[in-house]
N, C-alpha and C positions, 0 to 999 in steps of 0.2 A: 329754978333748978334745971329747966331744961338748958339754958343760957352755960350753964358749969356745964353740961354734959357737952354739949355742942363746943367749947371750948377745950377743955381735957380730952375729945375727939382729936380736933386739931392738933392740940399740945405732943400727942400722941403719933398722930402722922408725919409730922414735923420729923419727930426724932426719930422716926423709922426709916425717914428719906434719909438726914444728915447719917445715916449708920449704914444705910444702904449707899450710898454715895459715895464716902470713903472705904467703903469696902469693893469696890470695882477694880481698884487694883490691889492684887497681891501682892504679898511681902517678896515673894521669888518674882511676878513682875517687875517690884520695883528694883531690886536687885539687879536684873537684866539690864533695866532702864539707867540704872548707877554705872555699869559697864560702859555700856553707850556711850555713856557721858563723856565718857573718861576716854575711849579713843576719839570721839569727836573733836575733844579739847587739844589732842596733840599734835604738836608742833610737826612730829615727821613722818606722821598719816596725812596734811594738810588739814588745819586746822577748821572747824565749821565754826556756824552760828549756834550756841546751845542755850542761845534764852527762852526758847520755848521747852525745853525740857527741862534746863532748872529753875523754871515756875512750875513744871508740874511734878518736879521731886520735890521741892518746897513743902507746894499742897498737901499729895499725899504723904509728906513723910511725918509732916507736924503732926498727928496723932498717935503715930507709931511709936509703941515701946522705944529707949534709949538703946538698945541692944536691934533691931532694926533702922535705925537710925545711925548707929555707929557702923553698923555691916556696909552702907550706904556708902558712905564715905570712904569706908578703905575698902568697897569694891572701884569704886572711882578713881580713887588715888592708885590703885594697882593697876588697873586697867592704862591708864592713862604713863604709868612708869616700864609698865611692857612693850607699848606701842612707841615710848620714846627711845627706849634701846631695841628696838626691833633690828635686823639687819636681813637682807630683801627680799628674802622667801619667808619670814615673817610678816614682814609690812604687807607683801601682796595678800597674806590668808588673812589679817585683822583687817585690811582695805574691804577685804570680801565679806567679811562679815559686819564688817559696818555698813557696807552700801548691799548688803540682803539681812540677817538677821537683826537691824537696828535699823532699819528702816523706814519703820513705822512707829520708832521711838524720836525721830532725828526729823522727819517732813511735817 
């Protein structure tokens, strides 16, 4: 008996971490983070490296409702279709807020 408890303990903590875990980022996090993405990717902000951020949209997004998941993507896709028609006092404010508010989404 005590061999169940001590194991249903476990069983328990387990699933407290994996729920605490994916919950360290928020859905308006990752929202953020789909923005990012999305100027990082464009062509005429000069394009970055974004494999380290689309493994961790991946990650966090795999559990997330189909309608956080969907927002994800056509925050990306927008983001990435404004910075591509940008024209130059556009591109300098999206430049700027990719290299300070994306930041620490993008290093």
């Amino acid at each position: 008996m005590k061999k169940i408890a001590i194991a249903a303990a476990v069983a328990v903590s387990a699933l407290a971490f994996a729920a605490q875990a994916s919950a360290a980022v928020s859905n308006f996090d990752l929202l953020h983070a789909a923005r990012c993405r999305g100027l990082a990717a464009s062509e005429t902000l000069g394009k970055m490296d974004t494999a380290k951020i689309d493994a961790m949209l991946k990650t966090e997004s795999s559990a997330r409702e189909l309608a956080v998941r969907t927002s994800i993507v056509n925050k990306m896709t927008a983001a990435q279709k404004e910075a591509n028609a940008a024209d130059a006092a556009k591109k300098e404010k999206l430049l700027a807020e990719r290299s300070g508010a994306c930041a620490a989404w993008l290093n």
